[in-house]
N, C-alpha and C positions, 0 to 999 in steps of 0.2 A: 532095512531102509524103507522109508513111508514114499509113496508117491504122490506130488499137488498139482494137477492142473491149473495152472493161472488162466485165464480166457478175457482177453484183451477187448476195448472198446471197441473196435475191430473185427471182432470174432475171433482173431489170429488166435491160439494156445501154444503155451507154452508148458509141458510137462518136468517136471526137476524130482530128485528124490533128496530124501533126508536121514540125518538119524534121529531116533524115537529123542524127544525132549527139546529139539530145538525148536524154536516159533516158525511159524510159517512167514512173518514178516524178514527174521535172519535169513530162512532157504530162499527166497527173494531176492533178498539183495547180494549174498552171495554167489549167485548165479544167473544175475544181469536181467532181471524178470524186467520190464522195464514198467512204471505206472506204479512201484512201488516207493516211495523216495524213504522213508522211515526219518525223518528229518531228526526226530530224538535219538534215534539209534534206539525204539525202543521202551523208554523210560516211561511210556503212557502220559508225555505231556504236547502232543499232537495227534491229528487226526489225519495223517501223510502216509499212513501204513491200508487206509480203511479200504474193506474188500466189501462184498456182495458173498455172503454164503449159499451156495446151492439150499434151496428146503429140504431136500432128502439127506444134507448131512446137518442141519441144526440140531439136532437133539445130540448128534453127537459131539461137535465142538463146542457144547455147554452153552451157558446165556452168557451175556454182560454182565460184567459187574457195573454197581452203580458210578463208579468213577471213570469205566469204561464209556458208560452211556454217556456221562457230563461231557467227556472228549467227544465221543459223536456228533454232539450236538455242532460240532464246528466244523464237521467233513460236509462236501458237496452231497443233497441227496440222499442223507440216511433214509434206511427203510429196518422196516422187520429183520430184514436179512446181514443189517450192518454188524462187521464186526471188525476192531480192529486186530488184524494180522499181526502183530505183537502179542497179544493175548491168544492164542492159537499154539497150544504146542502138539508136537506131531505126535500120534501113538499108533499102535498098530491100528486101532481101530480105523483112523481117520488114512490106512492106505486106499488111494487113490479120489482124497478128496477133491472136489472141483470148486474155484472161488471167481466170482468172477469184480474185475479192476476197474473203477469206476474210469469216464472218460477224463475226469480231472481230479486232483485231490485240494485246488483250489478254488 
């Protein structure tokens, strides 16, 4: 099981674990994270999943893909650190990564 702190607008965290290969936007929503709505369930055609990646774990949850970024372009507030939580899937490496949840996704 991988561990993901979500870290709310708030500061509030929330810690959940997973198994290896599921996105971080499904451990989300399956476990009531709140600030995550995933409105596609997914399918990379919103930008309702979009997290803030900690810097010390970018390298490891990979880059954007370029249709990834096109979605970005529609979330509140991308930065360098945008990534949507759909494209994120959990592997050992990424135990105990930290993301933190924009204060809105509209």
């Amino acid at each position: 099981m991988v561990k993901v702190t979500f870290v709310h607008a708030t500061g509030r965290e929330t810690t959940v674990e997973g198994a290896v290969g599921k996105s971080v936007m499904r451990l989300a929503t399956e476990n009531g994270v709140n600030g995550i709505l995933a409105d596609c369930g997914g399918a990379m055609s919103c930008a309702t999943c979009h997290v803030h990646v900690r810097p010390e774990w970018l390298e490891r949850t990979g880059e954007a893909s370029g249709t990834e970024l096109e979605m970005l372009e529609m979330a509140v507030d991308p930065d360098g650190t945008s990534r949507l939580s759909c494209q994120i899937s959990l592997s050992e490496a990424l135990d105990g990564l930290i993301v933190d949840i924009p204060a809105s996704q509209f």
